[in-house]
C-alpha positions in Angstrom: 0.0 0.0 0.0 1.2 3.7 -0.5 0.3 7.0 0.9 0.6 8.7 -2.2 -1.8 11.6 -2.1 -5.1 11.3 -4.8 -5.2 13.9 -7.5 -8.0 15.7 -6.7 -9.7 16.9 -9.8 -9.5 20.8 -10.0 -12.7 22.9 -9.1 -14.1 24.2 -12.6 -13.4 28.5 -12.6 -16.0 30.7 -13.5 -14.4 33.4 -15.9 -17.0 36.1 -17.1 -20.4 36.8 -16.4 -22.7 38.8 -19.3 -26.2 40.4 -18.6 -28.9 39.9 -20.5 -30.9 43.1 -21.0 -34.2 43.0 -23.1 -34.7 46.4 -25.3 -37.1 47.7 -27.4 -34.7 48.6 -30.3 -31.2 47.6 -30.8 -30.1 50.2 -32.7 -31.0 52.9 -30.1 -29.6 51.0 -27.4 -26.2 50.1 -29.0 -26.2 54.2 -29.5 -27.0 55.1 -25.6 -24.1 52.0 -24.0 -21.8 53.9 -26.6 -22.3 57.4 -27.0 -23.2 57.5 -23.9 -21.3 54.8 -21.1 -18.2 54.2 -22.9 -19.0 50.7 -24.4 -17.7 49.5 -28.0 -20.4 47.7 -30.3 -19.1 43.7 -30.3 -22.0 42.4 -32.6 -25.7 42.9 -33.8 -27.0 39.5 -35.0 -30.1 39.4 -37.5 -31.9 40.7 -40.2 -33.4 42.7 -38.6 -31.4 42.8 -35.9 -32.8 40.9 -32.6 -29.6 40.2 -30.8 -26.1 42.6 -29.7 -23.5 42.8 -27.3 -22.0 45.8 -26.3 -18.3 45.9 -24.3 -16.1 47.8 -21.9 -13.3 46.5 -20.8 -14.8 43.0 -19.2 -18.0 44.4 -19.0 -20.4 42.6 -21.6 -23.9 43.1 -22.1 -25.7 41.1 -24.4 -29.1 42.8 -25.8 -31.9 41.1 -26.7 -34.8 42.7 -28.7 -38.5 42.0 -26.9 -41.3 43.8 -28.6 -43.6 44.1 -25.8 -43.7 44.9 -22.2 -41.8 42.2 -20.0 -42.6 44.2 -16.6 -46.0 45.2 -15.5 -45.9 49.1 -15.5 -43.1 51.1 -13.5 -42.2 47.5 -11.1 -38.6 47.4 -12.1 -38.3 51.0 -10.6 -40.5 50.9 -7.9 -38.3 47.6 -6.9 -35.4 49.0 -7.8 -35.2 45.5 -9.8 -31.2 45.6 -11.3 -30.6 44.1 -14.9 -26.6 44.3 -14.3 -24.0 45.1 -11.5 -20.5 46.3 -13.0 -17.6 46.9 -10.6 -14.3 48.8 -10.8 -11.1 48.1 -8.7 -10.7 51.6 -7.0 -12.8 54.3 -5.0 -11.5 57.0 -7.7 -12.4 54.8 -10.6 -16.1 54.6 -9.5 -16.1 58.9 -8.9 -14.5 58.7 -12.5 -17.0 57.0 -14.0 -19.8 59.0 -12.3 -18.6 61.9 -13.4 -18.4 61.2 -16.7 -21.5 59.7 -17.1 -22.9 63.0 -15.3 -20.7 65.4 -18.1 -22.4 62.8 -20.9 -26.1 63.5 -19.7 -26.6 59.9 -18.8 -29.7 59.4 -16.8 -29.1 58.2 -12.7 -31.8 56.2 -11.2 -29.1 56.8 -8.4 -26.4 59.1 -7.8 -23.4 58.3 -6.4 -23.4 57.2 -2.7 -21.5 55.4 0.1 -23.3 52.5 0.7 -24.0 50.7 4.8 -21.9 47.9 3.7 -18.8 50.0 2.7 -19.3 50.3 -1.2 -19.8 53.5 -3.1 -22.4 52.7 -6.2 -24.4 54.7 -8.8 -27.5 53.6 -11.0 -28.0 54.2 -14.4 -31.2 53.7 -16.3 -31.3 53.0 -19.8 -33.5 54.2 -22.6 -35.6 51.0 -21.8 -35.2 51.2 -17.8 -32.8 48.4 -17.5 -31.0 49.6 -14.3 -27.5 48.9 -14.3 -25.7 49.6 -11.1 -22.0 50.5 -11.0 -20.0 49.7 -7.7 -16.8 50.6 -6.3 -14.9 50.6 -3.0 -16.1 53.8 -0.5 -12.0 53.9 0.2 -8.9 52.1 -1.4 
């Protein structure tokens, strides 16, 4: 008999995430997470087009075109119901990006704020109310 050690087989790794955000018009959206958050156009799929991505850095955000209302009335809102969470590394990275999307007339479902747990985060709505919430540390 030997004591050899098994081989234990490694853990799978999980290494990106991408949010799926239904929108009335891919065109128009494609425009706003451009123009107006920075993002780079990775594909439209279709004829017409149903189906994008938009990314920043390792943010992706894949759009998918829904012709009628998936949420009854103002719910996502009055829940504050999130399509996306995007983090940076650094408290000045998230005022950065605030900023910015301030100066490009982007429009906040929440400004920027410390958080109880210790985070500073901002929301942004966009042209179909998909909130997408940017987070950041309070302090580095």
């Amino acid at each position: 008999m030997t004591d050899e050690p098994r081989q234990a087989t490694p853990r799978p790794v999980l290494t990106s995430m991408e949010a799926q955000l239904f929108v009335a018009d891919i065109k128009k959206s494609c425009d706003f997470y451009t123009n107006k958050l920075g993002f780079a156009v990775e594909f439209i799929y279709g004829d017409p087009p149903y189906y994008g991505q938009v990314v920043r850095d390792n943010a992706r955000l894949n759009l998918r075109l829904v012709c009628e209302p998936l949420f009854v009335a103002d719910v996502r809102k009055r829940e504050h119901l999130l399509s996306a969470s995007i983090t940076v590394a650094t408290s000045n990275e998230i005022k950065q990006l605030f900023l910015s999307y301030q100066a490009a007339g982007v429009s906040f479902d929440q400004a920027l704020k410390k958080e109880p747990w210790g985070a500073r985060t901002f929301i942004v709505s966009d042209p179909d109310e998909n909130l997408i919430l940017f987070a950041g540390p309070a302090a580095d």
